[in-house]
C-alpha positions in Angstrom: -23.4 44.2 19.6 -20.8 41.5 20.7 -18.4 41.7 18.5 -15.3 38.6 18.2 -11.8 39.9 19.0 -9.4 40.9 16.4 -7.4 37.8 17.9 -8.2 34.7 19.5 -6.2 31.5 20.3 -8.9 29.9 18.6 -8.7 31.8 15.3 -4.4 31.8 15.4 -4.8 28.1 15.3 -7.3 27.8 12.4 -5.6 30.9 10.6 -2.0 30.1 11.2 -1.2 26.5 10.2 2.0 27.5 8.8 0.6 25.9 5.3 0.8 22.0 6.2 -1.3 20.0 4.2 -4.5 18.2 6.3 -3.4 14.6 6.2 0.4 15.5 7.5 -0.9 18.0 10.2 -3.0 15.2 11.1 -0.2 12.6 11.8 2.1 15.8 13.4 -0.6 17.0 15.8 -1.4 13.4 17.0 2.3 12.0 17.3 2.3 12.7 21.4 -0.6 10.5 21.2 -3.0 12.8 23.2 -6.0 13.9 20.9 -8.4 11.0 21.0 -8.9 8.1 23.7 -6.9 6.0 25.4 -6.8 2.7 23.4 -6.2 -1.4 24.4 -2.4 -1.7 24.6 -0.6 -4.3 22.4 1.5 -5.8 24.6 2.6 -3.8 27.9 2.4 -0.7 29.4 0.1 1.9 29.3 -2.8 2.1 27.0 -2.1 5.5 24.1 -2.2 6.8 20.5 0.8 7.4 19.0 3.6 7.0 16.6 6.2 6.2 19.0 7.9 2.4 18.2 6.1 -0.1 19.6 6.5 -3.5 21.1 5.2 -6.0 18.6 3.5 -9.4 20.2 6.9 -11.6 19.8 9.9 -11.6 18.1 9.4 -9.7 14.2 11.4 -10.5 10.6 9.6 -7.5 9.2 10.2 -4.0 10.2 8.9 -2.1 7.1 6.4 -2.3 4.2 6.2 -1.5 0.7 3.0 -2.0 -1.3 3.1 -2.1 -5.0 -0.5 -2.4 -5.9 -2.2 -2.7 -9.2 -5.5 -1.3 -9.0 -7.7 -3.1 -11.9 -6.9 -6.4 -11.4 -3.4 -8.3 -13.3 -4.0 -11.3 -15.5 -3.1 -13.9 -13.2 -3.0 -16.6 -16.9 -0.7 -13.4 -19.0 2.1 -13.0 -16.0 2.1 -15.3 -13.6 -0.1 -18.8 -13.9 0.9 -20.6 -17.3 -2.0 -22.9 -18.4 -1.7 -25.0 -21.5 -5.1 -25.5 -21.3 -6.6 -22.4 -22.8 -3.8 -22.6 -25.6 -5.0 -25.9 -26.6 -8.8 -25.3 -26.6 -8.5 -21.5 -27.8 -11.6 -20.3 -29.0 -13.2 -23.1 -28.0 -16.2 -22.8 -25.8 -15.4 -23.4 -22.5 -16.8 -26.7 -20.5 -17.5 -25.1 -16.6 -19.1 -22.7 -15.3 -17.9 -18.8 -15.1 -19.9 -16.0 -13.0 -19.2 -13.3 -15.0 -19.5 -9.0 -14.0 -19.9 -8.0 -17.0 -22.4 -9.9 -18.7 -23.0 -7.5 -21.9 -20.0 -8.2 -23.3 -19.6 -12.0 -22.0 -18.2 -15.0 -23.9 -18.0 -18.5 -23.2 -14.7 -18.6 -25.3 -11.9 -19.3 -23.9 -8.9 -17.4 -24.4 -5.2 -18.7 -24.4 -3.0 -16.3 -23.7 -1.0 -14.8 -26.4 2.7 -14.6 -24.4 5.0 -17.4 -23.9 6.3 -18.9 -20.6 9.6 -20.0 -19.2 11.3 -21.0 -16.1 13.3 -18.6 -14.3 16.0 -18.7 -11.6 17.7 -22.0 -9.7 13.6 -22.0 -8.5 12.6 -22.9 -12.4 9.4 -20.7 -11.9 7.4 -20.1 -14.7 6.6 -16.6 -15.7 5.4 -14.5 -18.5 7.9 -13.4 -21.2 6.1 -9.5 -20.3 7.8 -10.1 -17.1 11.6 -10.2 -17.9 13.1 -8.6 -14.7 10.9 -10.1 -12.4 12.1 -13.4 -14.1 15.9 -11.9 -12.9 14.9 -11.8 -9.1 12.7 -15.0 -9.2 14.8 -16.4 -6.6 14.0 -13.8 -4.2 10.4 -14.3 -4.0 7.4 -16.2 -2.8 4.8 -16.1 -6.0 1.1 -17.2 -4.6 -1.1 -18.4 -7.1 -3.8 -19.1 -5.1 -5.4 -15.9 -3.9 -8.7 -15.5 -3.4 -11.7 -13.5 -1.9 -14.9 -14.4 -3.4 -15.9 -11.0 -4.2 -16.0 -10.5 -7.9 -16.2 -6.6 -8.1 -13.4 -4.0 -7.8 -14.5 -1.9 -4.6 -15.6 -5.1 -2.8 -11.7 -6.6 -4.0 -10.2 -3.7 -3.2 -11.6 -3.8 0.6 -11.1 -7.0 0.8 -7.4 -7.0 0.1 -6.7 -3.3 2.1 -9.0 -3.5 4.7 -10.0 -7.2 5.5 -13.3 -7.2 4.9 -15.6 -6.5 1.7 -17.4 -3.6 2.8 -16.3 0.4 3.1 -15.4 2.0 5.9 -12.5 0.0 7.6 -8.7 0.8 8.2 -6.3 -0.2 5.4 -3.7 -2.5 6.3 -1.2 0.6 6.7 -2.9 1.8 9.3 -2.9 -1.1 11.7 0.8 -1.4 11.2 1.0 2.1 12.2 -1.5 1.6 14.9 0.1 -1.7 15.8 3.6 -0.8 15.7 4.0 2.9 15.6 6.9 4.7 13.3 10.6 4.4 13.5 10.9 8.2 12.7 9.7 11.0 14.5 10.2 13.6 11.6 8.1 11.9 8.4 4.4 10.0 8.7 4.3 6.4 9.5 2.2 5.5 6.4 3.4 7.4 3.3 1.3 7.4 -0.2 2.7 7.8 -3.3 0.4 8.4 -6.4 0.7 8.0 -10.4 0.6 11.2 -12.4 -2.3 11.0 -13.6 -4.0 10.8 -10.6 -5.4 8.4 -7.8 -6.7 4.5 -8.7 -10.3 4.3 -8.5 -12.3 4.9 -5.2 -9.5 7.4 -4.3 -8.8 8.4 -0.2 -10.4 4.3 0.0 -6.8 3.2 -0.4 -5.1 4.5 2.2 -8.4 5.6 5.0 -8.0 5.1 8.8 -11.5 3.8 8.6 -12.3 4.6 12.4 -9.2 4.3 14.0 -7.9 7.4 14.4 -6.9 10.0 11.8 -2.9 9.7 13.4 -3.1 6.5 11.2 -4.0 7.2 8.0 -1.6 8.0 4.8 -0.4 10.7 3.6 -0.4 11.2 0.2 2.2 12.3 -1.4 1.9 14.0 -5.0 4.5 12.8 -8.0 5.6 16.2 -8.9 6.4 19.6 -6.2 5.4 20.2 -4.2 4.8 16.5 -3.0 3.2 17.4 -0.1 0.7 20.9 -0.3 1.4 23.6 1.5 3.9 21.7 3.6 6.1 25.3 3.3 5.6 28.8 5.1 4.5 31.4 2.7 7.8 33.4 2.1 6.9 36.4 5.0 7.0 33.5 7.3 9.9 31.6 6.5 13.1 31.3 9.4 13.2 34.1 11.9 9.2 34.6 11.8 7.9 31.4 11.3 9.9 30.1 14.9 8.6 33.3 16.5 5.0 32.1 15.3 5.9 28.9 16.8 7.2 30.8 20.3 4.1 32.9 20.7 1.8 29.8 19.8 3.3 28.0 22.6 3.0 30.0 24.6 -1.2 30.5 23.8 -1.4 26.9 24.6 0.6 26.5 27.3 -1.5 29.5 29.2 -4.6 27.6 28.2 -3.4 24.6 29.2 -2.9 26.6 33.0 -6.5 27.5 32.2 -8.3 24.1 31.5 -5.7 21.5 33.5 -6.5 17.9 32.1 -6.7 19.3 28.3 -3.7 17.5 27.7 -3.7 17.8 23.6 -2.8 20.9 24.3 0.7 19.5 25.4 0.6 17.4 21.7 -0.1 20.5 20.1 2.9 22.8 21.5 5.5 20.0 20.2 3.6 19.3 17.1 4.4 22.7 15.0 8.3 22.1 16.3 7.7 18.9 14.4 6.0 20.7 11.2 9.4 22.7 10.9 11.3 19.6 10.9 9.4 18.0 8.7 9.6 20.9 6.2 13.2 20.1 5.6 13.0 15.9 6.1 9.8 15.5 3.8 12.0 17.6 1.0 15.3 15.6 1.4 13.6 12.3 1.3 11.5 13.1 -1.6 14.9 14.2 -3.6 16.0 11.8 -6.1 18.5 14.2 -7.6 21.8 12.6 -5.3 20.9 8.7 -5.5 23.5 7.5 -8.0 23.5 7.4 -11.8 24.1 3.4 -11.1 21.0 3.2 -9.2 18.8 5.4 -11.4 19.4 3.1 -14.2 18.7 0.2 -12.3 15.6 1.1 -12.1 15.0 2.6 -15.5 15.0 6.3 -14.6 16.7 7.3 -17.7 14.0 5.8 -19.6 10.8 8.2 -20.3 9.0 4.2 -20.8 9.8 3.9 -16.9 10.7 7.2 -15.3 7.7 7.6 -13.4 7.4 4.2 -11.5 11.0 4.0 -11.1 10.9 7.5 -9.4 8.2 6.5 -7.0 9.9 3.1 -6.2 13.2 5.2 -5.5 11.0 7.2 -3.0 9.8 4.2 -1.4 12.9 2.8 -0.7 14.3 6.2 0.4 11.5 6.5 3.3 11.5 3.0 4.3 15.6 3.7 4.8 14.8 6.7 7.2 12.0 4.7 9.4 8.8 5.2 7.6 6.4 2.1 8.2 4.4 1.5 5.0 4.5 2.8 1.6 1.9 2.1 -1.1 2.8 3.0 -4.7 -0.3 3.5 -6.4 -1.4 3.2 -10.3 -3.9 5.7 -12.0 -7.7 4.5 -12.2 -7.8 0.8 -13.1 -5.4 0.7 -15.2 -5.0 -3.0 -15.0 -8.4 -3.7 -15.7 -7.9 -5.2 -18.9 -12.1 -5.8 -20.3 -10.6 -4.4 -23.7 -7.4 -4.4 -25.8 -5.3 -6.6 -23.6 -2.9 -7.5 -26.2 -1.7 -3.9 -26.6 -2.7 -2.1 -22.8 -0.7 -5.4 -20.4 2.2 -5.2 -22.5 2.4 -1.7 -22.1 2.1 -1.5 -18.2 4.1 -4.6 -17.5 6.8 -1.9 -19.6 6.2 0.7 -17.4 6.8 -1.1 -14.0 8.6 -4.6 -14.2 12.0 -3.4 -14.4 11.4 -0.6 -11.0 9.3 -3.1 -9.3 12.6 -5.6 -9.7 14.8 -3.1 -8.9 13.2 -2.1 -5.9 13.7 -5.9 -4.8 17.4 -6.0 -5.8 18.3 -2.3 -4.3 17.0 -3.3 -1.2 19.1 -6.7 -1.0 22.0 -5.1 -2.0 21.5 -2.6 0.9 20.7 -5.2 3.7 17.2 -4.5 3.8 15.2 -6.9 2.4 15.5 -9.3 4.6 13.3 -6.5 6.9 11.2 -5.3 4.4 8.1 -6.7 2.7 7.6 -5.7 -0.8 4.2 -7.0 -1.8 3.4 -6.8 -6.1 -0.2 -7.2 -6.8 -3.9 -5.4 -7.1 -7.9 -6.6 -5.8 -8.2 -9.5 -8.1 -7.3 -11.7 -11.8 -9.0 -12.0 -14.6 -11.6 -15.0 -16.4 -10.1 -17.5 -18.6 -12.5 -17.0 -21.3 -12.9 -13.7 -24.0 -14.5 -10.7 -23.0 -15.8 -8.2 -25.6 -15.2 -10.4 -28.7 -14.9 -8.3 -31.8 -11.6 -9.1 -32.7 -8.6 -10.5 -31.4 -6.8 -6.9 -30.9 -10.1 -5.5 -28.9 -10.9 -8.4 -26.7 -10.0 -8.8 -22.9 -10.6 -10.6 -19.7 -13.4 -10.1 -17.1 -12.8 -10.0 -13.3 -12.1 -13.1 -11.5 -11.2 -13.0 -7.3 -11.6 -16.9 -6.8 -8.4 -17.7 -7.9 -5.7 -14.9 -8.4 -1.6 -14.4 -8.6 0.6 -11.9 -6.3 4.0 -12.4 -5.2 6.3 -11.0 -2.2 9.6 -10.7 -1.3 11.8 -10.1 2.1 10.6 -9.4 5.4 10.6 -13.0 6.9 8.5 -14.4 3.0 10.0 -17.8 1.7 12.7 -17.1 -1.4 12.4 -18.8 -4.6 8.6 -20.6 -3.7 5.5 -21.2 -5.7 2.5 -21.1 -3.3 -0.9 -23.0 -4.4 -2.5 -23.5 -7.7 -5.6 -23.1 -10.0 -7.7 -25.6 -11.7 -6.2 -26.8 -15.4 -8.4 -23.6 -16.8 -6.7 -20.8 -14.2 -10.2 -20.1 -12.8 -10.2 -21.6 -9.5 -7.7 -21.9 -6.7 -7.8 -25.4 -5.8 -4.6 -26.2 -3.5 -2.8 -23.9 -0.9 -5.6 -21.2 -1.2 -4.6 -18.2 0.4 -8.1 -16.1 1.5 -7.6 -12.6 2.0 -7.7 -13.0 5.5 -4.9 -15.5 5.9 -2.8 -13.3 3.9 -3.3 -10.6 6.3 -2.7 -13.1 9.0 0.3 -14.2 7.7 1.4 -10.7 7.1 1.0 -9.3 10.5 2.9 -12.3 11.6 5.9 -11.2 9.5 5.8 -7.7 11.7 5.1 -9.6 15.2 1.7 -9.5 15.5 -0.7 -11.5 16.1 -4.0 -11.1 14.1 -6.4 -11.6 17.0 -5.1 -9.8 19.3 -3.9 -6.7 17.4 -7.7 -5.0 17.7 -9.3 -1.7 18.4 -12.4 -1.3 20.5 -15.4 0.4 19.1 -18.4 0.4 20.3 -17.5 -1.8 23.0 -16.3 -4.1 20.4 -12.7 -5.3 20.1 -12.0 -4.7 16.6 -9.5 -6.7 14.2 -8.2 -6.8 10.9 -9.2 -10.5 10.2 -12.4 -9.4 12.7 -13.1 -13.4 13.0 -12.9 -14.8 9.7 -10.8 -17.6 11.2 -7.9 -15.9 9.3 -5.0 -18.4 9.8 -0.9 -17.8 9.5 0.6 -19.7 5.9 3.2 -21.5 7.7 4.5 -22.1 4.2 4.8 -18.5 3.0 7.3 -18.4 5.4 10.8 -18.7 5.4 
């Protein structure tokens, strides 16, 4: 009987990972570029996957990303869209239309909101009295009020706004940056994840997938507590001296396969790769590490409050990896937490708590640092809410359906217009009606802030150049712009 040997290159390399979790072995192994298919170039030179910088299409004001985004769905009419008309005819029935999602708990009420609005900044924009830092930093950012996509469910919205399209199955908009533009570190992932404590949003790994490019370019998530990456260190009896003999004998395994089979060339991606696990062992950590940012800083962002340690902890992170090259960062809330069908006078309060003052601070750290001005940071989730009541059994349980045809999100830095009010609902805060802003243009828009143009940045599958807009006549908001 044939028996397998005792050892095989083929079993060192599934049994001797060194611990690194899947999603950062995946970006390590496939930073040389050499484990899947050669791939249309963006601009010049040879066609190849990789993380290596890039040359955008022209001339960028964004090099870096950070994505705040509320999975659920923020009241556009309690934060960001004052309308006097559903104070005035509260509890009235209302005179249009609505398509509702839920319609078991449907009412035809409409509902004013219950906070108080006042100008902010030398911009005089209007915003929600939940919102009090953002208020502070008003004249740092573009606030669009006329999002929309037309899909009026949360996985559709949530494709829609990270992927482009309203189906499953499609990149995320980190991953064609880091397609598009590669990474401006070579010892941390292009496209970094951070999630809440108590867990992922709804529809999970669908927030930060590579869809079908390739898995170099998906994010890695990173965990809120240690270890914030799994198994990203040596078990002890391989730690120093042993693990970089490991690394010596498996490069030298490949390198007398790669003699055997010449034209394997992943094999050459593979021998630098676990030289780049090491390093990343010791950058991942020191990144991660709040414990040296200053006092000053932790309590501009509200770290020494329990009410805002977490999100202010995660925002720190953000800005600590954009500093040392890392492309995008999305910082992610638990479930749908801002789906508000229920108790919205007590649950939007509380979140707006939990992550105004980081989300502002993150905007002011970076100024004060001399990044903004190349770095995007982009507030908002899949879709708003309905201006009528939902569940109506009392004024403390009701809440607002979903609404995606006319929503709020704002921005800041990276090449976005300061101090700006994009677009605007009807009188009811139901429909956009001027400026809209699809999903698509957004996008557009956005990869014109990093250099890129939309139709041209593409992918080919199937014999099919693939996009991010993918032909939806996506079109760059020349007035988003600064």
């Amino acid at each position: 009987m044939n028996r397998a040997p005792l050892s095989s290159r083929r079993r060192f390399l599934r049994t001797g990972s060194f611990g690194l979790g899947s999603l950062a072995l995946a970006t390590l192994l496939r930073e040389e570029g050499l484990l899947a298919a050669p791939v249309k170039p963006l601009v010049d030179g040879p066609a190849r996957y990789d993380l290596l910088p890039k040359h955008p299409h022209f001339e960028p004001t964004a090099k870096a990303m950070i994505s705040l985004f509320m999975m659920g769905g923020p009241s556009q009419m309690d934060l960001f869209d004052p309308k006097p008309m559903l104070t005035k005819f509260d509890g009235q029935k209302f005179p249009g239309e609505i398509k509702y999602d839920n319609l078991a708990e449907a009412s035809s009420k409409v509902f004013g909101s219950p906070w108080k609005f006042s100008p902010h900044g030398q911009c005089g924009t209007e915003l929600s009295e939940l919102l009090p830092n953002l208020g502070a930093i008003a004249d740092d950012i573009t606030l669009i009020r006329s999002m929309h996509s037309g899909v009026n469910n949360h996985a559709q919205g949530l494709y829609a706004l990270n992927n482009g399209r309203n189906t499953a199955g499609r990149p995320t908009l980190g991953s064609w940056l880091s397609y598009g533009l590669g990474s401006e570190t070579r010892e941390l992932p292009a496209y970094m994840v951070l999630a809440h404590p108590d867990g992922l949003p709804t529809f999970q790994g669908e927030h930060f997938t590579n869809g079908w490019l390739p898995s170099l370019y998906q994010g890695t998530l990173i965990r809120p507590t240690e270890p914030h990456i799994l198994n990203l260190d040596p078990p002890a009896a391989l730690a120093g001296r042993a693990q970089r003999r490991q690394l010596d004998l498996l490069a030298s395994l490949n390198e007398a396969h790669l003699a055997e089979h010449p034209g394997e060339l992943d094999l050459q991606a593979r021998i630098a790769s676990y030289e780049l696990a090491a390093r990343m062992q010791t950058a991942a950590k020191e990144a991660l590490d709040i414990s040296g940012e200053p006092e000053s800083i932790k309590k501009l962002y509200g770290v020494d409050n329990p009410q805002t340690r977490d999100y202010a902890t995660r925002c720190i992170i953000a800005r600590r990896l954009v500093e040392r090259g890392v492309r995008f960062v999305q910082v992610l809330n638990s479930g749908q937490s801002w789906d508000h069908h229920g108790s919205i006078v007590s649950a939007l309060p509380a979140l707006c708590l939990a992550t105004d003052q980081p989300s502002a601070a993150l905007v002011t750290d970076l100024k004060q640092r001399g990044l903004l001005d190349s770095t995007v940071v982009h507030w908002g989730g899949e879709m708003g809410r309905l201006p009528v009541l939902q569940n109506d059994i009392g004024r403390e349980k009701c809440g607002r359906d979903h609404n995606t045809h006319g929503f709020s999100q704002w921005v800041a830095g990276g090449g976005f217009r300061r101090g700006h009010v994009h677009g605007e609902t009807d009188e009811w805060g139901h429909q956009a009606v001027k400026d809209i802003v699809h999903h698509y243009d957004w996008h557009a828009t956005l990869l014109h802030c990093f250099g890129l143009d939309h139709t041209q940045l593409a992918y080919k599958r199937n014999g099919i150049a693939a996009t991010l807009t993918d032909g939806q006549g996506g079109q760059v908001i020349g007035d988003l712009l600064a």
